[in-house]
Z-matrix of the N, CA and C atoms (Angstrom, degrees):
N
C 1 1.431
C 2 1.534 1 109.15
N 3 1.692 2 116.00 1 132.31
C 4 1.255 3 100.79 2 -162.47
C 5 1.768 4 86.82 3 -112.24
N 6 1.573 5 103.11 4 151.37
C 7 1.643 6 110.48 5 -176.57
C 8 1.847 7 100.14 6 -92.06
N 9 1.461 8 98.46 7 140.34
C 10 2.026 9 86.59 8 162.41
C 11 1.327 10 87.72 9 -106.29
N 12 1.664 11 92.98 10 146.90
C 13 1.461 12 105.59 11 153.30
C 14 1.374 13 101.17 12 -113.29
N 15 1.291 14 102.02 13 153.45
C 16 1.531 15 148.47 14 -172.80
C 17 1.463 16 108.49 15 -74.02
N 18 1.606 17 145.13 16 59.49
C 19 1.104 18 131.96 17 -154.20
C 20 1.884 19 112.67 18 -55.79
N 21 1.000 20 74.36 19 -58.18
C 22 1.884 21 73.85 20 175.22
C 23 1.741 22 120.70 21 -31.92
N 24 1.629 23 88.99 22 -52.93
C 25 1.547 24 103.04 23 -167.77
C 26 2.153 25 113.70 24 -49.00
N 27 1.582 26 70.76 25 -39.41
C 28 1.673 27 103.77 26 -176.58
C 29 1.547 28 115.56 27 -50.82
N 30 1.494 29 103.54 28 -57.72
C 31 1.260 30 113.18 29 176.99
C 32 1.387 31 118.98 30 -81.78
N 33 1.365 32 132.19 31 -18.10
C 34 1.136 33 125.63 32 138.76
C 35 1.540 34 127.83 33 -33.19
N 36 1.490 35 111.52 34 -69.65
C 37 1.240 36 130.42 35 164.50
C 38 1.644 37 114.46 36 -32.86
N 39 1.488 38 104.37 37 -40.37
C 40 1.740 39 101.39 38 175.31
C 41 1.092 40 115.38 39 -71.40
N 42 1.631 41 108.93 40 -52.21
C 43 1.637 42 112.18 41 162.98
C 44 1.522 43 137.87 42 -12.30
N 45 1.345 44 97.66 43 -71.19
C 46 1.384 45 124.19 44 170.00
C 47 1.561 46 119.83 45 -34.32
N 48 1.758 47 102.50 46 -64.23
C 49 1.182 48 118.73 47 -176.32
C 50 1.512 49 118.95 48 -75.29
N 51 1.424 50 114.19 49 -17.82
C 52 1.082 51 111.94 50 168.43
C 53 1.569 52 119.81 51 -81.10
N 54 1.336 53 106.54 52 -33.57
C 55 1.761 54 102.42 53 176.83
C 56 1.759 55 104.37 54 -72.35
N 57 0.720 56 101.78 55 -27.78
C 58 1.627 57 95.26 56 176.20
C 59 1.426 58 130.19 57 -72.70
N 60 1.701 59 101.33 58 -37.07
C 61 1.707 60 89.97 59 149.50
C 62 1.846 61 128.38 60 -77.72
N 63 0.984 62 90.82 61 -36.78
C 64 1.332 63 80.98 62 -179.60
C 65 1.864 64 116.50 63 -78.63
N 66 1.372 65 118.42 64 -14.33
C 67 1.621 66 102.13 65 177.44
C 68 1.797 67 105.39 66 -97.68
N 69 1.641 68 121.25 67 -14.65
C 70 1.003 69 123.36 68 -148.14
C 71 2.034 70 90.21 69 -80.01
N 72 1.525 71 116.72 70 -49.09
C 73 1.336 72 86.57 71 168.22
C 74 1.372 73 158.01 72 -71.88
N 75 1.893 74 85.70 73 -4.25
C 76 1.609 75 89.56 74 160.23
C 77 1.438 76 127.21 75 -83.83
N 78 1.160 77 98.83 76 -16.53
C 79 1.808 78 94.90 77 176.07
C 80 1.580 79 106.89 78 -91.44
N 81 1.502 80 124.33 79 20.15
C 82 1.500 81 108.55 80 164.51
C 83 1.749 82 105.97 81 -125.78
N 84 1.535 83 98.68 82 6.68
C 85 1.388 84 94.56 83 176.74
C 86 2.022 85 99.50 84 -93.58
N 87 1.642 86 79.02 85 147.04
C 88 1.662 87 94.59 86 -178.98
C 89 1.616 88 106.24 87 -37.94
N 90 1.370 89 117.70 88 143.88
C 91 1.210 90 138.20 89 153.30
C 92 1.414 91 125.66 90 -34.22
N 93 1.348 92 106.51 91 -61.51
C 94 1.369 93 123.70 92 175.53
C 95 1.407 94 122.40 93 -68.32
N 96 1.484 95 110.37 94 -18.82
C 97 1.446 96 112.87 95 173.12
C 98 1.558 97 114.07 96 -78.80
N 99 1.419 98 122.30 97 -10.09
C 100 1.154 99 135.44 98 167.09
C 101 1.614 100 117.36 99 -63.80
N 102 1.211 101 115.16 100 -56.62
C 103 1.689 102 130.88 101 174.06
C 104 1.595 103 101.02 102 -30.91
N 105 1.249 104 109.65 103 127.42
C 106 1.528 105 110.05 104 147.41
C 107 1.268 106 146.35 105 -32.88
N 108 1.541 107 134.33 106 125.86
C 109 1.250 108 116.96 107 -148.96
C 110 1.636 109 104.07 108 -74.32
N 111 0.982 110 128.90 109 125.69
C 112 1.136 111 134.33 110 161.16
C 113 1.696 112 128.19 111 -34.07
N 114 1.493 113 113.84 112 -56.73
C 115 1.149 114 118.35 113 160.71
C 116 2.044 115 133.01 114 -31.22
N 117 1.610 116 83.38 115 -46.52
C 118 1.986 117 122.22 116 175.03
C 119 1.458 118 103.16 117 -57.77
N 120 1.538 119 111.45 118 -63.11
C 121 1.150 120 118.03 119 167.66
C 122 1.289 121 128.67 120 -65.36
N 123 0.860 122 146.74 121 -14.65
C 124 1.275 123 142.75 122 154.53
C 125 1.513 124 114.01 123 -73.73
N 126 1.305 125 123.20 124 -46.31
C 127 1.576 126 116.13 125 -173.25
C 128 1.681 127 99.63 126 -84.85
N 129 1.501 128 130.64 127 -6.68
C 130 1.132 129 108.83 128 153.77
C 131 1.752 130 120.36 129 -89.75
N 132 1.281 131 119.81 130 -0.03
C 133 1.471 132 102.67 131 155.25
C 134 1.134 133 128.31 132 -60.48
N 135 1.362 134 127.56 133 -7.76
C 136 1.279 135 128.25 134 177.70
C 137 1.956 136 124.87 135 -63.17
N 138 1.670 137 79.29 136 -9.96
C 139 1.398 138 90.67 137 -174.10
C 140 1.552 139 108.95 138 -103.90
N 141 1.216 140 126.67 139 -12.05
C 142 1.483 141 153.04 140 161.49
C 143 1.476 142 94.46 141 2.22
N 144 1.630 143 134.17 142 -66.19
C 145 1.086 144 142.42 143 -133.58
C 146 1.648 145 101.80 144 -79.93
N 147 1.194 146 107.60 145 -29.15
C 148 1.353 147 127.21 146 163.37
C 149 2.204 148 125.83 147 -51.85
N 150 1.289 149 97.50 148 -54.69
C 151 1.225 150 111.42 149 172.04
C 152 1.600 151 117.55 150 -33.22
N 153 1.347 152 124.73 151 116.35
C 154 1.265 153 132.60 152 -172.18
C 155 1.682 154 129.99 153 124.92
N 156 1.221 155 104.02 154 -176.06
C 157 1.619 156 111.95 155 -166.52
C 158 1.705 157 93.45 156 -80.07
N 159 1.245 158 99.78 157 140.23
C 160 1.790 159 85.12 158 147.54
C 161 1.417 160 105.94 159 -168.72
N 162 1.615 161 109.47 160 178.70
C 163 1.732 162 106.49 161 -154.35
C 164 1.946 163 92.00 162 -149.15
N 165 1.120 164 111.33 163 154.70
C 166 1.259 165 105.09 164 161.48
C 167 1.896 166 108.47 165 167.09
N 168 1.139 167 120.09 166 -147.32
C 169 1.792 168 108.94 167 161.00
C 170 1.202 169 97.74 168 -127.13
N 171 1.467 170 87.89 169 179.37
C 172 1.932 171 117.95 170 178.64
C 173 1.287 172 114.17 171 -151.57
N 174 1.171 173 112.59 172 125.82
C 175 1.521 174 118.36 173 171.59
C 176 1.276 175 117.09 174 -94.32
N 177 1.595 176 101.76 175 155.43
C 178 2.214 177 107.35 176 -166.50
C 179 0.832 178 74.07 177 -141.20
N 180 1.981 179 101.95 178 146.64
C 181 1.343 180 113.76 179 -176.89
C 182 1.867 181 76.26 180 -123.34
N 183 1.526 182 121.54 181 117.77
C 184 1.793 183 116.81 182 153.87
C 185 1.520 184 113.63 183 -110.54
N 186 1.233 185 107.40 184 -168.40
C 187 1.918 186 114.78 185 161.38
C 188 1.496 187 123.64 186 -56.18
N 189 1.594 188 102.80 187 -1.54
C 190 1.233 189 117.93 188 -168.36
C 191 1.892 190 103.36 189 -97.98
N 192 1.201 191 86.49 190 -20.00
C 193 1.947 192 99.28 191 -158.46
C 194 1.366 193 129.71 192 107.48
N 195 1.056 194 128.34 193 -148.56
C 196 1.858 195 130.88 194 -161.20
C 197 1.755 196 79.49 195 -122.13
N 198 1.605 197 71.47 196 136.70
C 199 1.689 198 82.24 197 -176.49
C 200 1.458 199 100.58 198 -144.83
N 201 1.600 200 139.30 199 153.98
C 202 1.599 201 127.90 200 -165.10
C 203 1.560 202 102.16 201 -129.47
N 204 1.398 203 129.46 202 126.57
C 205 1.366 204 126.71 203 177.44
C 206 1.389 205 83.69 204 -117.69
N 207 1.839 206 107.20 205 170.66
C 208 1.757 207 135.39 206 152.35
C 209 1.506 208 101.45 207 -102.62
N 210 1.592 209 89.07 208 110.98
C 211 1.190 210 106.64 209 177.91
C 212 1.830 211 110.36 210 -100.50
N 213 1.595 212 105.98 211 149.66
C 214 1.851 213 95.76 212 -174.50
C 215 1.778 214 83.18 213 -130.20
N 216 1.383 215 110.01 214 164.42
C 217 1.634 216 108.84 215 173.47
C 218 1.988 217 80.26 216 -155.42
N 219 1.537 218 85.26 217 141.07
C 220 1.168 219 98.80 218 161.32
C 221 1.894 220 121.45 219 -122.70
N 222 1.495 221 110.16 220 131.73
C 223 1.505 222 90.81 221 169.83
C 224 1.265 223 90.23 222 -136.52
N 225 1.756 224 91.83 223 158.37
C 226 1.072 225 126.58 224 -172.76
C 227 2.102 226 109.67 225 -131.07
N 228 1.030 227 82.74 226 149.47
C 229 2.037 228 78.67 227 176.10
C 230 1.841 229 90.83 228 -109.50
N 231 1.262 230 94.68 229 138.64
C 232 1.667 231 113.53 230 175.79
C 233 1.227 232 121.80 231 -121.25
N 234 1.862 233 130.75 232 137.06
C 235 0.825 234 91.53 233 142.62
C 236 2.128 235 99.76 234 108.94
N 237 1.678 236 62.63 235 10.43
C 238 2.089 237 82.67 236 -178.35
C 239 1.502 238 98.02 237 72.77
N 240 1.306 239 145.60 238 14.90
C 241 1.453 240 144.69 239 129.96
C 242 1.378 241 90.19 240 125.10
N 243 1.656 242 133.11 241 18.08
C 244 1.594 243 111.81 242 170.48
C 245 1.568 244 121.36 243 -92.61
N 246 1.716 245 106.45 244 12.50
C 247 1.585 246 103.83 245 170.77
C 248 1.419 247 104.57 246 -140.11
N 249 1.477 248 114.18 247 156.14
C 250 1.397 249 111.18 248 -178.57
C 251 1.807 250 83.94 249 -121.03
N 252 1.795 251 90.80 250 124.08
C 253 1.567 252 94.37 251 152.22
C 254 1.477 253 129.87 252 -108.06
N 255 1.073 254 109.52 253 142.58
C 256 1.720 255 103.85 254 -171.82
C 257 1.661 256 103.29 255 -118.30
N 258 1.090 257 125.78 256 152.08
C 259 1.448 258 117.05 257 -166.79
C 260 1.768 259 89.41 258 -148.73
N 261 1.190 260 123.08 259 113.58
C 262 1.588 261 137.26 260 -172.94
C 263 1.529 262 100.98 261 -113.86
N 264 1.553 263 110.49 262 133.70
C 265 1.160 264 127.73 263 175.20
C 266 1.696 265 109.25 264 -135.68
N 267 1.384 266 109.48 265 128.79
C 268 1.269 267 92.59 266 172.84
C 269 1.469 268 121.72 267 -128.84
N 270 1.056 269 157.89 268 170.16
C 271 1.505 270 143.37 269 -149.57
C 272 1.461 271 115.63 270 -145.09
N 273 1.319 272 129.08 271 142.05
C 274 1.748 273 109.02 272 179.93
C 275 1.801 274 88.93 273 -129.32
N 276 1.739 275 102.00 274 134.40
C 277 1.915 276 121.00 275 178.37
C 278 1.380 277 87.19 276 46.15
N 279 1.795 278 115.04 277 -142.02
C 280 1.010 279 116.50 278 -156.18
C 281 1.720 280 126.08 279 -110.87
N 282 1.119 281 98.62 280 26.78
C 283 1.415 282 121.60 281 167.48
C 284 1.366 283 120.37 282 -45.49
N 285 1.064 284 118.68 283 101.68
C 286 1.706 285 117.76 284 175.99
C 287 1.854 286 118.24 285 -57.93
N 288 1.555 287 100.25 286 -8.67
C 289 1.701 288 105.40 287 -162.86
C 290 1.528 289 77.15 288 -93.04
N 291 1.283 290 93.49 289 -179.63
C 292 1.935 291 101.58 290 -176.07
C 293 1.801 292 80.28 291 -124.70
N 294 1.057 293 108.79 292 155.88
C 295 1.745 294 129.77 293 177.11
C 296 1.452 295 94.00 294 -99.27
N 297 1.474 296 144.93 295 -22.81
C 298 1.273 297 135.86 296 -147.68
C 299 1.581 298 94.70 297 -157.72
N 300 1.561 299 112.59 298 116.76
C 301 1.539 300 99.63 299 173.41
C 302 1.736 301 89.62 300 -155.69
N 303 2.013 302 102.28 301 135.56
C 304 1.238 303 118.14 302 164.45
C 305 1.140 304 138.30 303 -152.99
N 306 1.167 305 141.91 304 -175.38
C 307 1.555 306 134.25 305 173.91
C 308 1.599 307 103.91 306 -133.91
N 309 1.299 308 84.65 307 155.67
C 310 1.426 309 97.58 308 -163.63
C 311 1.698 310 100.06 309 -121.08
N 312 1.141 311 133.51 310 154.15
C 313 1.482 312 119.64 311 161.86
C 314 1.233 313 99.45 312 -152.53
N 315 1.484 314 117.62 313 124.21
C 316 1.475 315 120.89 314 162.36
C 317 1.574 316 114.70 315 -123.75
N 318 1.575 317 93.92 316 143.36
C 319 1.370 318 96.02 317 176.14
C 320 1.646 319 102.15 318 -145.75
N 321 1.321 320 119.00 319 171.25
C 322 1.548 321 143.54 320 149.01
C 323 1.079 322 112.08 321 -44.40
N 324 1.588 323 128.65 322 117.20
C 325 1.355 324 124.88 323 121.31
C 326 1.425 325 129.03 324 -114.77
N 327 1.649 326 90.42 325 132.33
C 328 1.337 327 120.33 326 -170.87
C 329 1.522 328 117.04 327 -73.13
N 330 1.235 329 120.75 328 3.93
C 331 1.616 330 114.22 329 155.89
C 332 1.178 331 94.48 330 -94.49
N 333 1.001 332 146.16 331 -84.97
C 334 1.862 333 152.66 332 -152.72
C 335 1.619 334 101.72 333 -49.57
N 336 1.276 335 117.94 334 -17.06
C 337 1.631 336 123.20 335 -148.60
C 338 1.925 337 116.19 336 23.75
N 339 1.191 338 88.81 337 67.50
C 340 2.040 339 87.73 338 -164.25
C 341 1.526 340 78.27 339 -133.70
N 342 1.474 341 133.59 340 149.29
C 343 1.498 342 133.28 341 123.64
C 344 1.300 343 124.32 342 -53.99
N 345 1.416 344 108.68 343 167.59
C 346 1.961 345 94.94 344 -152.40
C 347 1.609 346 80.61 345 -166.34
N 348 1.584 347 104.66 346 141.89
C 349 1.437 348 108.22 347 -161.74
C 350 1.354 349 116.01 348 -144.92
N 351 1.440 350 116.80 349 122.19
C 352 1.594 351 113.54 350 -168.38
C 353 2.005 352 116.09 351 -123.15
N 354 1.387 353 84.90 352 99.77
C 355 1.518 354 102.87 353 -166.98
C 356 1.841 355 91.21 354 -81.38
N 357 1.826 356 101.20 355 123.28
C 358 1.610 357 103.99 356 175.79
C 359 1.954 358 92.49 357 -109.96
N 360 1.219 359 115.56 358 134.59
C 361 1.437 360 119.62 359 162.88
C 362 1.661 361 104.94 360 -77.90
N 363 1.365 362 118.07 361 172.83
C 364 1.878 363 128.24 362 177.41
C 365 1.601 364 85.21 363 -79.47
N 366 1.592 365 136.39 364 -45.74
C 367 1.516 366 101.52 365 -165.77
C 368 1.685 367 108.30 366 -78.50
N 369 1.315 368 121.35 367 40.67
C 370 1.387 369 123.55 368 175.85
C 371 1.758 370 114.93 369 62.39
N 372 1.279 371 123.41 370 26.72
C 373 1.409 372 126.59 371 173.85
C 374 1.565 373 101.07 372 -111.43
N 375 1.318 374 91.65 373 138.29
C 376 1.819 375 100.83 374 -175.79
C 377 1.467 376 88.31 375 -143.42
N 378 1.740 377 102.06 376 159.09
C 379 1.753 378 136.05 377 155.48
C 380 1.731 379 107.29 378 -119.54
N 381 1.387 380 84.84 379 143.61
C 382 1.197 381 111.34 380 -164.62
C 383 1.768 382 94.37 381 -122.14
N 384 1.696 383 119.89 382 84.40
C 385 1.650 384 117.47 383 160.38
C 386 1.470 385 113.76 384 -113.22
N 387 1.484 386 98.43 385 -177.03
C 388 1.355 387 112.39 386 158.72
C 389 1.324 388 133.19 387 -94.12
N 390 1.645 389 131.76 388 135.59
C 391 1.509 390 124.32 389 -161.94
C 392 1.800 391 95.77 390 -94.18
N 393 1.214 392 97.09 391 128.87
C 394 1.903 393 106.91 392 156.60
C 395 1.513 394 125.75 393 -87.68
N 396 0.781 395 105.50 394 135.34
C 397 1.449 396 124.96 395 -179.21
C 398 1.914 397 112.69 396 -77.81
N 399 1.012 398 107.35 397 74.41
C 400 1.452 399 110.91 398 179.41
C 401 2.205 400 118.41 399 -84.20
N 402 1.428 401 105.64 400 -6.51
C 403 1.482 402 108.84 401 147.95
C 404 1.569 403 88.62 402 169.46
N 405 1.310 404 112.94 403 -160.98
C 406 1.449 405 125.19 404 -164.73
C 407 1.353 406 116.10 405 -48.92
N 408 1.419 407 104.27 406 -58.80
C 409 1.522 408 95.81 407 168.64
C 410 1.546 409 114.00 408 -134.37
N 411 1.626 410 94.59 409 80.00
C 412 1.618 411 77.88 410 -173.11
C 413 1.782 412 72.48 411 -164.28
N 414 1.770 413 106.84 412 116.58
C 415 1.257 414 118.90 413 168.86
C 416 1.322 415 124.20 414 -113.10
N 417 1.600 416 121.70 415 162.42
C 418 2.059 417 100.46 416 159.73
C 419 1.610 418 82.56 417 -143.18
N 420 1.546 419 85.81 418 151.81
C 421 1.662 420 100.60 419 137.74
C 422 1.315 421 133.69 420 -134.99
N 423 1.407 422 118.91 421 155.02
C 424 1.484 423 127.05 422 -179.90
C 425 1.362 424 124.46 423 -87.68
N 426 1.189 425 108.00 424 135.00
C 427 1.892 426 103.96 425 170.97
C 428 1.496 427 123.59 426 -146.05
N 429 1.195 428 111.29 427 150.59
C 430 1.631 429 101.01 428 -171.61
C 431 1.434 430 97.32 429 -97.61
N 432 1.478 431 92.56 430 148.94
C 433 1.487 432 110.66 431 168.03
C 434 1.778 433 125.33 432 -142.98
N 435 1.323 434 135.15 433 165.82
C 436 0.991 435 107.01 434 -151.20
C 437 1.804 436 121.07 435 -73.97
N 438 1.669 437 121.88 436 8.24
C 439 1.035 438 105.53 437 166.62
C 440 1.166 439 108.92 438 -118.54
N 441 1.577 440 129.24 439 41.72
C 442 1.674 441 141.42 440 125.18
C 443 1.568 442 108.69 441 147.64
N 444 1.484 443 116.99 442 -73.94
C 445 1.744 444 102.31 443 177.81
C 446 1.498 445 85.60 444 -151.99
N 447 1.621 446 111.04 445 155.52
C 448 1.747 447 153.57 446 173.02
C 449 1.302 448 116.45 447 -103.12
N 450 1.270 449 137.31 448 110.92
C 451 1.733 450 123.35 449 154.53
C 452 1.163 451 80.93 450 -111.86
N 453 2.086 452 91.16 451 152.01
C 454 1.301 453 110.56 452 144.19
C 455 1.833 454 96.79 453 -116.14
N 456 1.456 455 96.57 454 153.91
C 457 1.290 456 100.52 455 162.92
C 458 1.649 457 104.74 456 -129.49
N 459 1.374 458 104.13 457 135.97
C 460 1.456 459 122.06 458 177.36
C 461 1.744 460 114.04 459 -122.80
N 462 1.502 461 103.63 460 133.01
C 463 1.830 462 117.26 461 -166.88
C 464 1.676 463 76.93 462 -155.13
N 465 1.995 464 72.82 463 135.80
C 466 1.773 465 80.13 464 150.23
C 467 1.759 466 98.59 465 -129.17
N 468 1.659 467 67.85 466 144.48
C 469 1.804 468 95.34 467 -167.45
C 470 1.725 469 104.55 468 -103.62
N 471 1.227 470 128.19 469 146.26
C 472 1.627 471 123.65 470 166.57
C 473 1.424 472 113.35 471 50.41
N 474 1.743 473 119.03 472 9.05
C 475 1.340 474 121.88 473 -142.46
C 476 1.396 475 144.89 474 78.00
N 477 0.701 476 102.49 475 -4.14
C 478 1.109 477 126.96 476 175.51
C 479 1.698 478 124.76 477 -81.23
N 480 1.335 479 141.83 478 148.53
C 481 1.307 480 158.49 479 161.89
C 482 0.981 481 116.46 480 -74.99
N 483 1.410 482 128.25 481 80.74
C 484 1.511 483 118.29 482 168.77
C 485 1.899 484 113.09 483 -115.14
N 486 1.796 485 85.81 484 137.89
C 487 1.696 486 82.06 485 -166.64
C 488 1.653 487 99.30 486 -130.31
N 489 1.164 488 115.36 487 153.87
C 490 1.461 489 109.80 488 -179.18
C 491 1.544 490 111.29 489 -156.51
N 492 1.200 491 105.57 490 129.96
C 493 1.644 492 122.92 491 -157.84
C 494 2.126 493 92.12 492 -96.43
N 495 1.231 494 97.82 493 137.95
C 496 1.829 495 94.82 494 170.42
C 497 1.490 496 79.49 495 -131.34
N 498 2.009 497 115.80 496 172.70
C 499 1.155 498 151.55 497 155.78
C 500 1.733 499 104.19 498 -114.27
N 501 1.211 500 106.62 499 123.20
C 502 1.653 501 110.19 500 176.68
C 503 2.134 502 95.50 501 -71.77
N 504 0.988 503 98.32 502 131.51
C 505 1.202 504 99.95 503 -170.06
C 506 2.015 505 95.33 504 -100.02
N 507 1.817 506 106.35 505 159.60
C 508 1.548 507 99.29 506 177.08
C 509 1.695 508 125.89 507 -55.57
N 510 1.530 509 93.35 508 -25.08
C 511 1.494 510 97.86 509 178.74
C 512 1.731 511 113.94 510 -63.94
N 513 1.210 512 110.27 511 -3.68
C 514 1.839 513 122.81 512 -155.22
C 515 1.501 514 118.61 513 44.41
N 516 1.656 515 92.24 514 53.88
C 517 1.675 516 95.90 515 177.33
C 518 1.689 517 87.13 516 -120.15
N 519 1.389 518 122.35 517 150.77
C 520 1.065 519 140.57 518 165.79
C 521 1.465 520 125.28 519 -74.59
N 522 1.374 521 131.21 520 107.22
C 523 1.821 522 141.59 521 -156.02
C 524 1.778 523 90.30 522 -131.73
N 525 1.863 524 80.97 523 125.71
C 526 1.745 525 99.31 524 -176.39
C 527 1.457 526 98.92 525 -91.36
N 528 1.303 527 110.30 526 117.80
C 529 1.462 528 114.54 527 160.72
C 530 1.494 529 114.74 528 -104.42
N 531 0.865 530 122.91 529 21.16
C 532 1.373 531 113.03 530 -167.94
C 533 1.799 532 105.36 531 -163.40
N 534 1.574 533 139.86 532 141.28
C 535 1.454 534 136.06 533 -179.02
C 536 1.673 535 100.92 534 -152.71
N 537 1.238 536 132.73 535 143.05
C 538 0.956 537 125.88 536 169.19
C 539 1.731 538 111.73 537 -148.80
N 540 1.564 539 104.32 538 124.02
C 541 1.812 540 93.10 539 -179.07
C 542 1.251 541 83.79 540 -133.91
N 543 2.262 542 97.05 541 144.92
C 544 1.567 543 109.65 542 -179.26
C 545 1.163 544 92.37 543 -140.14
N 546 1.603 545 96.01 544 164.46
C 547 1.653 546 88.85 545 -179.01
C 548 1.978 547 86.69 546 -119.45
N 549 1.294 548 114.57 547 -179.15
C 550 1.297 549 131.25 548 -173.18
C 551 1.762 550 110.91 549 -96.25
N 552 1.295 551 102.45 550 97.21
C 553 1.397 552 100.01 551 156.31
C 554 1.359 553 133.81 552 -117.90
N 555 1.443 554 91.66 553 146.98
C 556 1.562 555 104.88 554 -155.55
C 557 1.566 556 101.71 555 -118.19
């Protein structure tokens, strides 16, 4: 005797059983274990000063020469405040396209106790470092790339956004290719 199954019925039936394992232990785990860690949140206020619109230029130094865009970055904290996303656009004359577009995401981790920062470019290439704390509000990080190591260091000064890109050069002298000051609009 041969049985039909009912495909529909079937996959319904999977349906079912699948939302139920997977939502049923979140709805019996505590409430409060849901909340953001508090600890997270607090050591990412440190970055607070950051939060907001802002607009201003930046100069790039390539093989091409020094060249000047208006650059805007927006951050935002997400996420009940344990990540800061930053999303940078930058623009050249009157071009509606941006020449320069990225996201930024920093957050806390609470084993390392370090902030830790994952810059994605638009052609889908990202670094993944750690941010230093060089005074209250004034961080860098380092990254290798293939013609040796990058800091940026970022401070805001008078209010202001000031960011500045070096290339460790072979001599191990530090060469600014890169400056950016914004101011905050709100």
């Amino acid at each position: 005797m041969k049985m039909k199954i009912n495909l529909n019925h079937l996959f319904k039936l999977l349906t079912v059983l699948m939302a139920t394992f997977t939502i049923n232990p979140l709805l019996s785990q505590d409430l409060q274990a849901l909340k953001p860690d508090s600890t997270i949140v607090q050591a990412m206020q440190k970055l607070e000063f950051l939060a907001g619109n802002w607009e201003g230029k930046a100069m790039m130094t390539n093989r091409n020469g020094r060249f000047e865009i208006t650059q805007t970055e927006k951050a935002e904290f997400r996420l009940g405040g344990v990540v800061l996303e930053i999303h940078g656009m930058g623009f050249s004359g009157d071009s509606p396209e941006p020449v320069f577009e990225a996201l930024g995401i920093i957050l806390y981790d609470a084993r390392t106790n370090k902030h830790v920062f994952r810059a994605i470019h638009k052609t889908g290439q990202f670094i993944d470092t750690e941010i230093e704390w060089l005074g209250p509000k004034k961080f860098q990080w380092i990254i290798d790339v293939k013609s040796g190591k990058r800091r940026h260091i970022m401070e805001l000064i008078n209010g202001q956004w000031v960011e500045y890109g070096e290339m460790l050069t072979p001599k191990g002298a530090w060469f600014k290719f890169f400056e950016m000051k914004l101011d905050r609009k709100e």
